[in-house]
C-alpha positions as CSV (number, residue, x, y, z in Angstrom):
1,X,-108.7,168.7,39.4
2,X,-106.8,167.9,36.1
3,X,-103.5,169.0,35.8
4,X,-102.8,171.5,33.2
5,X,-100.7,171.8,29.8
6,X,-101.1,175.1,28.4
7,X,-99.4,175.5,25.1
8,X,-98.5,179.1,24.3
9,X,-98.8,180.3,20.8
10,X,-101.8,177.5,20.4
11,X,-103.6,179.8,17.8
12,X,-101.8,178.7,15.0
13,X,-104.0,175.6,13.3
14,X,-100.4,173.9,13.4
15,X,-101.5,172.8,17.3
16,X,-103.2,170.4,15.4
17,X,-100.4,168.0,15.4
18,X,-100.0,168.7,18.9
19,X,-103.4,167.4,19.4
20,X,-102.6,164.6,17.1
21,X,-99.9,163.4,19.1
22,X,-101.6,163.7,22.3
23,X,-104.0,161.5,20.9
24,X,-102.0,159.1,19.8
25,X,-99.5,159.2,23.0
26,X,-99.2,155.7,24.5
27,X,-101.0,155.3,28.4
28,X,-99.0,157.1,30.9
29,X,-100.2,160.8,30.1
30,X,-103.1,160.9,32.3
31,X,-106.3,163.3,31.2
32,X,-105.5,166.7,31.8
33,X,-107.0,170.4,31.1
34,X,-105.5,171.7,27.7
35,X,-105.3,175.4,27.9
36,X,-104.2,177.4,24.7
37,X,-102.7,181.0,24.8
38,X,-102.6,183.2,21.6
39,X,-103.9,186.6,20.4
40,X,-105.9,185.8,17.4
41,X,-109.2,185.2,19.3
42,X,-111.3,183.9,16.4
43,X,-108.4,181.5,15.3
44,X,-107.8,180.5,19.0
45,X,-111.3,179.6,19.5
46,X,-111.2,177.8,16.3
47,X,-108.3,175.7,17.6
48,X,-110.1,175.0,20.9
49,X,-112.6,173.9,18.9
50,X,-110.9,171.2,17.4
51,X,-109.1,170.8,20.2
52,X,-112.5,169.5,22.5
53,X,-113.7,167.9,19.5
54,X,-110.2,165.4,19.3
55,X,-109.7,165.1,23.0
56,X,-113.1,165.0,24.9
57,X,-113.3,161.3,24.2
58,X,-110.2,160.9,26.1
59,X,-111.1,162.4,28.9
60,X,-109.5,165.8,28.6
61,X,-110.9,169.3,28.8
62,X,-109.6,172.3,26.4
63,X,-110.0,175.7,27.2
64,X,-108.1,178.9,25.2
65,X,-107.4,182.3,26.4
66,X,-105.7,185.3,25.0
67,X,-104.7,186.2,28.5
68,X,-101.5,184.7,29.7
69,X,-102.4,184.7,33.2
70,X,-105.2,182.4,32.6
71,X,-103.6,180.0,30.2
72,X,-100.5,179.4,32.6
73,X,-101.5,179.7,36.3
74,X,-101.3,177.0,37.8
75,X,-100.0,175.1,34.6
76,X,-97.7,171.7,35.8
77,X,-96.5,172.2,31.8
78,X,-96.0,174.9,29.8
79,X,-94.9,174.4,26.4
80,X,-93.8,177.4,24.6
81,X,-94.5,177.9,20.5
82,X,-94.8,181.2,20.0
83,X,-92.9,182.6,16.8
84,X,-92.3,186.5,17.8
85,X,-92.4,188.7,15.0
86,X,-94.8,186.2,12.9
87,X,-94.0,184.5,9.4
88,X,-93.5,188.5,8.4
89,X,-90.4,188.4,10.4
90,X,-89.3,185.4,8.8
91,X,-90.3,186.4,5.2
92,X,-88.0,189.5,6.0
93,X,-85.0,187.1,7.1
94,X,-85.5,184.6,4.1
95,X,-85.2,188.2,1.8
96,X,-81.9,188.3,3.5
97,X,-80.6,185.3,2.8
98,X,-81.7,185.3,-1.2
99,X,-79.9,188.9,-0.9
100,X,-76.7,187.5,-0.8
101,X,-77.6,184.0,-2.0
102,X,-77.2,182.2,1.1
103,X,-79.7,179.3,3.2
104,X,-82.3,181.0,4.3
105,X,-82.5,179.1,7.9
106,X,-84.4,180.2,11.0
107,X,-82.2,178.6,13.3
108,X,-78.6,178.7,11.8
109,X,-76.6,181.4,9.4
110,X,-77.2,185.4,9.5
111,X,-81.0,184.5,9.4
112,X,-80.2,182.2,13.0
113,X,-79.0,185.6,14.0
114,X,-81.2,188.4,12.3
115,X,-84.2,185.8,14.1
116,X,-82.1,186.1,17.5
117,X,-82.1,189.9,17.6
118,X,-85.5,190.3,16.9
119,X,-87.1,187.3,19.2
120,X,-84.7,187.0,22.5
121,X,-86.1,190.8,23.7
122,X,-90.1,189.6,23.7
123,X,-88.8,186.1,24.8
124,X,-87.0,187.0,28.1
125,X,-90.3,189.5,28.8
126,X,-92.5,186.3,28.6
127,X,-90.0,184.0,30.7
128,X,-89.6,186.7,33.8
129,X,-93.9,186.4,33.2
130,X,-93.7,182.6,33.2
131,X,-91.3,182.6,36.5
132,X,-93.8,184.8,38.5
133,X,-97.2,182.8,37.2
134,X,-96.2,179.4,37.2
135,X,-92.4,179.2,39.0
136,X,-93.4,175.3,39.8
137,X,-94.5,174.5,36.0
138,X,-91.8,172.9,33.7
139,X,-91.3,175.1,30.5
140,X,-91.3,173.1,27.2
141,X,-89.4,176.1,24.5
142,X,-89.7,175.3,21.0
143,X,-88.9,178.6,20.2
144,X,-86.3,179.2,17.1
145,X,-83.6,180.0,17.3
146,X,-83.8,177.2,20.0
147,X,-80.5,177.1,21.9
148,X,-80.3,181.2,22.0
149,X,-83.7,181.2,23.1
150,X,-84.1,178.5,25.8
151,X,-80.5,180.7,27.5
152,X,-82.6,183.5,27.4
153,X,-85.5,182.0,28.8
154,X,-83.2,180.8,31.8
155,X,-81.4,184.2,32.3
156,X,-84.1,186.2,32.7
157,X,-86.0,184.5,35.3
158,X,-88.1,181.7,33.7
159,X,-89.5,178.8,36.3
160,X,-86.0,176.5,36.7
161,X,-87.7,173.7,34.9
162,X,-86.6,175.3,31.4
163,X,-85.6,173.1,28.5
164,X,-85.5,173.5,25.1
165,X,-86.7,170.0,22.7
166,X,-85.5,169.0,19.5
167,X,-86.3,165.7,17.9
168,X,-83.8,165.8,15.4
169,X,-81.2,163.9,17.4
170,X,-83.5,161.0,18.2
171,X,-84.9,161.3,14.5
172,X,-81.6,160.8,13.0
173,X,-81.6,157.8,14.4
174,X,-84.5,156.5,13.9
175,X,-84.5,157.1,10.4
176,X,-81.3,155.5,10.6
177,X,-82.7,152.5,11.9
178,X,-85.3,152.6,8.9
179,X,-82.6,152.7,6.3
180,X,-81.0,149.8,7.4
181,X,-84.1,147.9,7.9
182,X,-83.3,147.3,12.0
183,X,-85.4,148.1,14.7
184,X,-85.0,150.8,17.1
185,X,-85.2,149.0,20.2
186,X,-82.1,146.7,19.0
187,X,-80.3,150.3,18.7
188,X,-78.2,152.1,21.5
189,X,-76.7,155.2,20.9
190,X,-74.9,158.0,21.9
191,X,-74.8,161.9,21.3
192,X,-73.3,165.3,21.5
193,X,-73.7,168.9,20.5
194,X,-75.0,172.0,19.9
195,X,-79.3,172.0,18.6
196,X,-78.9,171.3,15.3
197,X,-75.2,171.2,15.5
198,X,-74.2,167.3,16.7
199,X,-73.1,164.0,16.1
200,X,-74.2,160.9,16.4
201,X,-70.9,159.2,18.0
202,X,-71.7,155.9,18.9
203,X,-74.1,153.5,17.3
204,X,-74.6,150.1,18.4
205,X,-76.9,147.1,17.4
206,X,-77.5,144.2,19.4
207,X,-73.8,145.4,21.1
208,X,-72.1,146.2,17.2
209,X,-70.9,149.3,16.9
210,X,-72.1,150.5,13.7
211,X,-70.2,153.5,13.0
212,X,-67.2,152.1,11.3
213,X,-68.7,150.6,8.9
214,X,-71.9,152.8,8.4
215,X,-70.9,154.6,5.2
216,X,-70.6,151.1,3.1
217,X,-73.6,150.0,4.5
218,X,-75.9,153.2,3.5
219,X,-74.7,151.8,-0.4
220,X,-74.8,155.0,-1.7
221,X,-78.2,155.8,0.2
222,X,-78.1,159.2,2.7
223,X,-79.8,159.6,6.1
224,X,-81.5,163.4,5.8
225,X,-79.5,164.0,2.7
226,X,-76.3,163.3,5.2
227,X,-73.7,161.0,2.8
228,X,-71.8,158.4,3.2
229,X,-68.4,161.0,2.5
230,X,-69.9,162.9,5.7
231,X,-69.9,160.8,8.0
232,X,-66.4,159.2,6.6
233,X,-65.0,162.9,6.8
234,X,-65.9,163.0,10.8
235,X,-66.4,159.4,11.4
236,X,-69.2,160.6,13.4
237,X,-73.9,160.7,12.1
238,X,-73.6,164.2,11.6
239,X,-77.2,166.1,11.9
240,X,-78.7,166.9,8.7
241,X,-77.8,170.6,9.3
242,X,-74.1,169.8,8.8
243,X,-73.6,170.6,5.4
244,X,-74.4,174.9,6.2
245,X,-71.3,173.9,8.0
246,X,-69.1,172.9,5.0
247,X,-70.3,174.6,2.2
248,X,-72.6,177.4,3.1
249,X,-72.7,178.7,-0.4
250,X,-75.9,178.5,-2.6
251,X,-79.2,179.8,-3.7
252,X,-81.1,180.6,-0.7
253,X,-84.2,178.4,-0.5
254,X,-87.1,181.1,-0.5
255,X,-90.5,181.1,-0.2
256,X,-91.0,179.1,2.9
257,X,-92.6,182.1,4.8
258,X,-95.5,182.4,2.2
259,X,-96.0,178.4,2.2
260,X,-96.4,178.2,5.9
261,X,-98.7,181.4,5.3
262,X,-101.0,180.4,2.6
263,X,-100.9,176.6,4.5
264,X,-101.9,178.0,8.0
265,X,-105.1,179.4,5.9
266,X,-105.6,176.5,4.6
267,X,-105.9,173.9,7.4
268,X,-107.9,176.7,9.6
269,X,-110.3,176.6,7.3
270,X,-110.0,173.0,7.4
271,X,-110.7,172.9,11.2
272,X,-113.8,174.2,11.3
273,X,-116.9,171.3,12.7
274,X,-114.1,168.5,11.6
275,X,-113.5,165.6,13.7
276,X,-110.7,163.9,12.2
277,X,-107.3,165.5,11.4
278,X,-107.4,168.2,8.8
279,X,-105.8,167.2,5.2
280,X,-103.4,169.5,4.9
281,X,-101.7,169.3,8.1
282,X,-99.9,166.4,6.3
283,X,-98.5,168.7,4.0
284,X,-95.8,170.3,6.8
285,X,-93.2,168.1,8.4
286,X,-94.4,168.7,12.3
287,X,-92.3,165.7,14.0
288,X,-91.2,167.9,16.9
289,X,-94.8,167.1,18.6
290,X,-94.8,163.4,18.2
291,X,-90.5,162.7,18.0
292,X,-90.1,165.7,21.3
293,X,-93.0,166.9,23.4
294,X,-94.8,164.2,23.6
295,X,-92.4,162.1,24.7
296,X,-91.2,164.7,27.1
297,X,-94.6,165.1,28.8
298,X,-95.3,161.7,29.1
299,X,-91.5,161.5,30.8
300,X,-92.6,164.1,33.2
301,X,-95.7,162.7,34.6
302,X,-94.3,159.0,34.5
303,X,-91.4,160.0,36.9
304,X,-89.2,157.0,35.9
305,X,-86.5,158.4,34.7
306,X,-87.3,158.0,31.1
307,X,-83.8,159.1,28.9
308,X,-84.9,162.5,26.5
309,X,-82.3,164.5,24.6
310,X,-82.9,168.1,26.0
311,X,-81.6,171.6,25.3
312,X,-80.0,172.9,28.9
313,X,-78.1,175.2,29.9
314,X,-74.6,174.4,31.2
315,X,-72.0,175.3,33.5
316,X,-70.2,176.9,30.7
317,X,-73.1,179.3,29.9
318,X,-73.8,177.5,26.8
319,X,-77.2,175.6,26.0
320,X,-76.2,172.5,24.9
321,X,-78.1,169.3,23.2
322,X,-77.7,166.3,26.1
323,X,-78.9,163.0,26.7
324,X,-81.0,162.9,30.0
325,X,-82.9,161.6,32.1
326,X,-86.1,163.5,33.1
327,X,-87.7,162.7,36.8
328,X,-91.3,164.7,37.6
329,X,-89.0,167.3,39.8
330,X,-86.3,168.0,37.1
331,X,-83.7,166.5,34.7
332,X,-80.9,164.6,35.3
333,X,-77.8,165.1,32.4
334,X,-76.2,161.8,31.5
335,X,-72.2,162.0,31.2
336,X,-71.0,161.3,27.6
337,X,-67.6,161.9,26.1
338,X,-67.7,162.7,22.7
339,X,-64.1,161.6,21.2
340,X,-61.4,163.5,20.6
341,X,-61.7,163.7,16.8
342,X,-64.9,165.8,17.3
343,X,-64.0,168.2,19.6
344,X,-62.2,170.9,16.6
345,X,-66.1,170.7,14.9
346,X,-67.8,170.9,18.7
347,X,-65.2,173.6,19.8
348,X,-65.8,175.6,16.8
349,X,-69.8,175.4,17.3
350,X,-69.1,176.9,20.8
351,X,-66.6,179.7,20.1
352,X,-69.3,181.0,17.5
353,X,-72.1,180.2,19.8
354,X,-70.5,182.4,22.8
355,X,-70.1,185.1,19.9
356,X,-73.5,185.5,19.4
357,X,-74.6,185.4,23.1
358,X,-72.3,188.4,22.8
359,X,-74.1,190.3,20.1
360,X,-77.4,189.4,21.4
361,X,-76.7,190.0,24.4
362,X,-75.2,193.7,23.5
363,X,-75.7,194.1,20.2
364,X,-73.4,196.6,17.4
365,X,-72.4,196.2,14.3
366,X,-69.1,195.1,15.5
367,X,-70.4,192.1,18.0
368,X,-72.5,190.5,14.7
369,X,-69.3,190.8,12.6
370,X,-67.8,188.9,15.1
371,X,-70.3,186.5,15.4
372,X,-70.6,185.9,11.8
373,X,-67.3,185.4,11.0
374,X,-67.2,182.7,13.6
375,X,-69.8,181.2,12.0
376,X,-69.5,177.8,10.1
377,X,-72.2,178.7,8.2
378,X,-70.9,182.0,7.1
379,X,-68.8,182.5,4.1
380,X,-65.8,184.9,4.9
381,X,-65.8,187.2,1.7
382,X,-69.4,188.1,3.2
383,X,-68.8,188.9,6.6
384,X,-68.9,192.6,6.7
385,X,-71.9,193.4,4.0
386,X,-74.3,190.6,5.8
387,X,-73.1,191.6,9.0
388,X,-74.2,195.7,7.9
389,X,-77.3,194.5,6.4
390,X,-78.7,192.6,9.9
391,X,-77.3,195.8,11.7
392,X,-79.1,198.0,9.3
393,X,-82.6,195.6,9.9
394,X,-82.1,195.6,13.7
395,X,-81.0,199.5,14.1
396,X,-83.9,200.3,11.9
């Protein structure tokens, strides 16, 4: 019997890079039974479709379901995708944020926490599902707002093996590596933070440490838009994601919701009879598949220890971003010290990260004022007419 991956949310024709990647993973992932959860039948079938046509030569079998039941029993990975409240819900938070003129992120901001209130109830009904089907199975969240959402997979009863995957850490320093023309594998590095909300602290080449002297050598080049000022200012590789964190002000990128809408059409149309990847799949950034699950998988099933930044939660009750290293029965979290002059910017991350636990966890209007005026990303003057508006969206 093959062992099974079943990939929850594998409707969308975005599980095409997940395919992709699967394909293109090196040996160590033997052939197993793909199994795709979702609720749009026509589009699922679709994906399984392509899915069979891709992965058949390599010995695998794919199978789709819009019963949970039979997607995850038995399942040795489940990897979790599903967007709750749909690219509506998003379009709704990206109106917030053009409102009052601020980034319209999924993950981060008042639209991090407008996303948080309206996902982390469905979520914690699926994970108490997922810890009475497949307790054994490890579960793979890529579910925004990630660090709020893998907690509240944990809490509520999802099977023990519960991470949540990034690739931006790893990313970062790859495309690190590309800008200075060196190769990864001469690279060690180390990391700390929050998802999206991290440094890279230590950078060495062929035993250098880089880090001293890595703003003269970008030569007025960025890595992710992150400058040369920015990493002087921390003397730390901030994530791309740091600058909502010193100047949160500006127009609100829109739109992005009725992209990813009109581009889902586009590639499922795409999908149908083709046996080679879809052209417009090219057209969305979907590195997490290749940079994080992947990867992640192929650690699991190789048992060797392999090192994988994860999303875990802690003994402090936070989820935090870790290096690790990931064995077939579980994870095991490698100790790094981030120095002291990072610890005001990671400190700060987890005071407002514990304040919105708080209002998620028991929402009023009072709780998300708190939380957003914690928040980096949040400019004070603001506070009280965003923090109104989410109540208003989540009360009504």
């Amino acid at each position: 019997m093959k062992p099974v991956v079943a990939v929850l949310g594998g409707s969308t024709p975005f599980t095409a890079a997940l395919v992709e990647a699967l394909r293109a993973a090196p040996a160590g992932i033997p052939a197993c039974e793909l199994r795709l959860f979702g609720r749009d039948v026509e589009a699922l079938e679709r994906m399984r479709g392509y899915g069979d046509r891709r992965l058949a030569p390599l010995g695998w079998t794919v199978a789709a379901s819009p019963r949970l039941d039979e997607a995850v029993d038995g399942a040795v990975v489940v990897v979790n995708q599903i967007r709750f409240g749909g690219l509506a819900g998003r379009s709704r938070d990206e109106a917030l944020a053009n409102r009052f003129q601020l980034p319209a992120d999924e993950t981060l901001g008042p639209c991090g926490l407008s996303a948080a209130l309206r996902v982390v109830p469905r979520i914690r009904e699926l994970a108490a599902e997922l810890g009475r089907r497949c307790a054994d199975a490890w579960v793979l969240n890529l579910s925004n707002p990630l660090s709020i959402t893998t907690g509240a997979m944990i809490r509520a009863g999802a099977p023990p093996r519960c991470v949540g995957l990034c690739e931006l850490p790893l990313a970062t320093v790859i495309e690190t590596c590309r800008v200075l023309r060196m190769s990864l594998a001469d690279v060690a590095w180390k990391y700390a933070g929050l998802n999206h909300r991290g440094f890279v602290f230590s950078l060495e080449h062929r035993g250098e440490d880089l880090l001293p002297r890595l703003a003269e050598m970008l030569a007025g080049r960025t890595i992710f838009g992150v400058t040369a000022a920015e990493i002087r200012r921390v003397g730390a590789l901030p994530l791309k994601y740091f600058r909502l964190s010193i100047s949160p002000t500006g127009v609100a990128a829109s739109g992005r919701a009725e992209f990813l809408g009109e581009l889902k059409k586009t590639i499922g149309r795409e999908l149908e009879d083709r046996t080679s990847p879809p052209p417009s799949l090219s057209r969305r950034d979907l590195s997490w598949y290749e940079g994080a699950v992947v990867p992640m998988i192929a650690a699991i099933f190789a048992d060797d220890g392999r090192p994988v930044i994860v999303n875990c939660l802690r003994d402090d009750g936070l989820v935090r971003e870790v290096a690790s290293r990931v064995w077939r029965e579980g994870v095991e979290i490698l100790a790094t010290t981030p120095p002291p002059r990072l610890l005001p910017w990671l400190d700060r991350w987890a005071a407002h990260e514990r304040a919105l636990l708080g209002a998620i966890e028991s929402p009023s209007l009072e709780r998300i004022e708190h939380a957003l005026a914690l928040d980096p990303a949040m400019p004070d003057a603001q506070v009280r007419e965003v923090g109104r508006a989410i109540w208003d969206g989540y009360a009504n």
